[in-house]
Kinemage of the C-alpha trace (Angstrom):
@kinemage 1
@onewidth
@group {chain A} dominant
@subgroup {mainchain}
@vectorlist {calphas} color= white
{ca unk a 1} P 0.000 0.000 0.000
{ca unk a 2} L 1.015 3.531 -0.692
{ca unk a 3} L 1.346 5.739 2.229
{ca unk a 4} L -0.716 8.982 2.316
{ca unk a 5} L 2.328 11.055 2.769
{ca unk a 6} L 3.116 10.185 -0.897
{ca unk a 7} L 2.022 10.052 -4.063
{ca unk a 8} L 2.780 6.954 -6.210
{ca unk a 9} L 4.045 8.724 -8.776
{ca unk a 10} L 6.541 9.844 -6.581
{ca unk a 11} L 7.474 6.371 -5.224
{ca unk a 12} L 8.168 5.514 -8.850
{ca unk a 13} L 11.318 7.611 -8.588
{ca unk a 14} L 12.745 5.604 -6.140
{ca unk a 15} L 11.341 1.668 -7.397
{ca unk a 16} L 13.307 -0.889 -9.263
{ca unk a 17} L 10.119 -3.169 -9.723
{ca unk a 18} L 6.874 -2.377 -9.618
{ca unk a 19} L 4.217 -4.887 -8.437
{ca unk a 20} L 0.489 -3.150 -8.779
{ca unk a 21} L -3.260 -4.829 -9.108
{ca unk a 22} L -5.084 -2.975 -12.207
{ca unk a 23} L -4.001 0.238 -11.177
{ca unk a 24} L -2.956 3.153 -13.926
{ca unk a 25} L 0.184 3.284 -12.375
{ca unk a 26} L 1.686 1.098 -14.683
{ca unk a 27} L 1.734 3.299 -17.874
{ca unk a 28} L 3.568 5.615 -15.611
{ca unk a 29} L 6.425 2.443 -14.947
{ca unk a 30} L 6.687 1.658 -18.747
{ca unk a 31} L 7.458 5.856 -19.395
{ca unk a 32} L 10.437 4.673 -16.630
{ca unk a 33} L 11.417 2.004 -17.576
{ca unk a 34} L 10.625 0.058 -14.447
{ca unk a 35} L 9.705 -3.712 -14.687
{ca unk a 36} L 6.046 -4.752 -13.808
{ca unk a 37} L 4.778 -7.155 -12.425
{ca unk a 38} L 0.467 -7.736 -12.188
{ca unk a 39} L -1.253 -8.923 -8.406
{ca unk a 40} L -4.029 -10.370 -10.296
{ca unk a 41} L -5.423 -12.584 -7.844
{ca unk a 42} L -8.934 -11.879 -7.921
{ca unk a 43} L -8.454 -11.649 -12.209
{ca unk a 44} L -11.497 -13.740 -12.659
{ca unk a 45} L -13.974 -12.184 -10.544
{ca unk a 46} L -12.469 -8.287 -11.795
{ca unk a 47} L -12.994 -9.065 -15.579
{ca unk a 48} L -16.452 -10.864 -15.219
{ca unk a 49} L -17.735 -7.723 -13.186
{ca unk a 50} L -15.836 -4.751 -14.057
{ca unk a 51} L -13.953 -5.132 -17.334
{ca unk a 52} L -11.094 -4.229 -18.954
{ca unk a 53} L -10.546 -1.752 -22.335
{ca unk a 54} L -7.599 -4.004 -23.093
{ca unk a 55} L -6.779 -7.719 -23.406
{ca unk a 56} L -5.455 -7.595 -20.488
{ca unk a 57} L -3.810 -10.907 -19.803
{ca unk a 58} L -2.478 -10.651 -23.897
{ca unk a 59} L -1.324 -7.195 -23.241
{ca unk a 60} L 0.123 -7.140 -19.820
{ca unk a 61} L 3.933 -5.865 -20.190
{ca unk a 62} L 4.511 -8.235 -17.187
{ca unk a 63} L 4.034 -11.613 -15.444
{ca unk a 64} L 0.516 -11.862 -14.391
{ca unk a 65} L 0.599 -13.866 -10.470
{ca unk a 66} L -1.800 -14.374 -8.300
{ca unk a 67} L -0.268 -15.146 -4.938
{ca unk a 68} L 2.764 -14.249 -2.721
{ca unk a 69} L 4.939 -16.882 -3.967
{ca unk a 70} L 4.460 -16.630 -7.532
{ca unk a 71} L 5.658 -12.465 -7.050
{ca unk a 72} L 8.935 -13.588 -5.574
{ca unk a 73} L 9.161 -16.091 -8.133
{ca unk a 74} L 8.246 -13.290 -10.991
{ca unk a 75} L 10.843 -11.045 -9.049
{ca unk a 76} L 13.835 -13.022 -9.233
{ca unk a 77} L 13.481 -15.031 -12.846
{ca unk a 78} L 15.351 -14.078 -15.783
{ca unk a 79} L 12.163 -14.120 -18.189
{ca unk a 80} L 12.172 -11.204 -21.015
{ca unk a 81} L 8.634 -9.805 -21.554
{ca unk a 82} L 10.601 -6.874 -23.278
{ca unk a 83} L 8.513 -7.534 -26.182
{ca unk a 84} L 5.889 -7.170 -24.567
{ca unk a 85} L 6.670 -4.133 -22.637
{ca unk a 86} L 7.953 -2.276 -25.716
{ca unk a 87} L 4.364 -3.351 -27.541
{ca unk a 88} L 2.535 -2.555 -24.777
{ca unk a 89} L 4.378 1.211 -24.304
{ca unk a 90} L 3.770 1.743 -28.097
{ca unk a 91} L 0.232 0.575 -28.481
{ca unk a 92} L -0.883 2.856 -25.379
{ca unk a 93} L 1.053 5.530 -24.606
{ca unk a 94} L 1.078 8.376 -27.398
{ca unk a 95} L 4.032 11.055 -26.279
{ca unk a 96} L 7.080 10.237 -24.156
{ca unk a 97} L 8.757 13.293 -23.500
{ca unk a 98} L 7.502 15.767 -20.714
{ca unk a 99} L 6.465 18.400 -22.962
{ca unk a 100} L 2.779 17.613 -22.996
{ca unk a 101} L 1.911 20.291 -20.709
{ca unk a 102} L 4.225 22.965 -22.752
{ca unk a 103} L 1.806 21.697 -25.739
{ca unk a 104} L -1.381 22.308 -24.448
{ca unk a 105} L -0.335 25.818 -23.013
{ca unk a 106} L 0.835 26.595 -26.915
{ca unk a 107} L -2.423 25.135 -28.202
{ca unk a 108} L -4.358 27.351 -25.978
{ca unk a 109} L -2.380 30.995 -26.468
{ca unk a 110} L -1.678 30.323 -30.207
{ca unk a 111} L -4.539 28.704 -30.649
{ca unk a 112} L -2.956 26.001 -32.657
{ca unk a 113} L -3.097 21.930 -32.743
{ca unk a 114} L -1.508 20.596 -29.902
{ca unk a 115} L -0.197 17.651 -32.236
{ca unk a 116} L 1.145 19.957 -34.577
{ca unk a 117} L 4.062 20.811 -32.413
């Protein structure tokens, strides 16, 4: 769990791995570079009632577990789901640079296409 003190974009500054449920956090982790890895253990019961906008278990950039052991495991193999993490990265995440806000400013006050730039 994320303490309240800090945000968990923050705590991505100082992670090597990141282990998270469904949680948004993870496009953040693929902009860093940080290896994933999906706590999935209610994945059943989550799809059938809420859903996902993705294949998820295709699509995750990461070893999907779905208890305690299988996260150490998933922590300390050598598997490569660079592939995967490079597809996933492309297919969902648009800009990579930190000049989206600099955009949007320009798009308002010049009143131009944010894309354009």
């Amino acid at each position: 769990m994320v303490p309240d003190e800090r945000e968990g974009i923050e705590l991505l500054a100082m992670a090597d791995h990141v282990v998270t449920d469904y949680s948004a956090i993870a496009f953040e982790a693929t902009l860093l570079d940080i290896p994933l890895y999906f706590w999935a253990f209610d994945l059943d019961d989550y799809s059938a009632k809420r859903g996902f906008a993705m294949n998820f278990v295709d699509e995750a950039p990461g070893p999907i577990v779905s208890d305690a052991v299988q996260v150490v495991n998933a922590l300390t193999a050598e598997d490569d789901y660079s592939a995967k993490y490079v597809a996933f990265r492309d297919r969902y995440i648009e800009t990579r640079d930190f000049d989206n806000s600099e955009r949007i400013v320009r798009a308002i006050v010049e009143g131009s296409d944010a894309n354009d730039r």
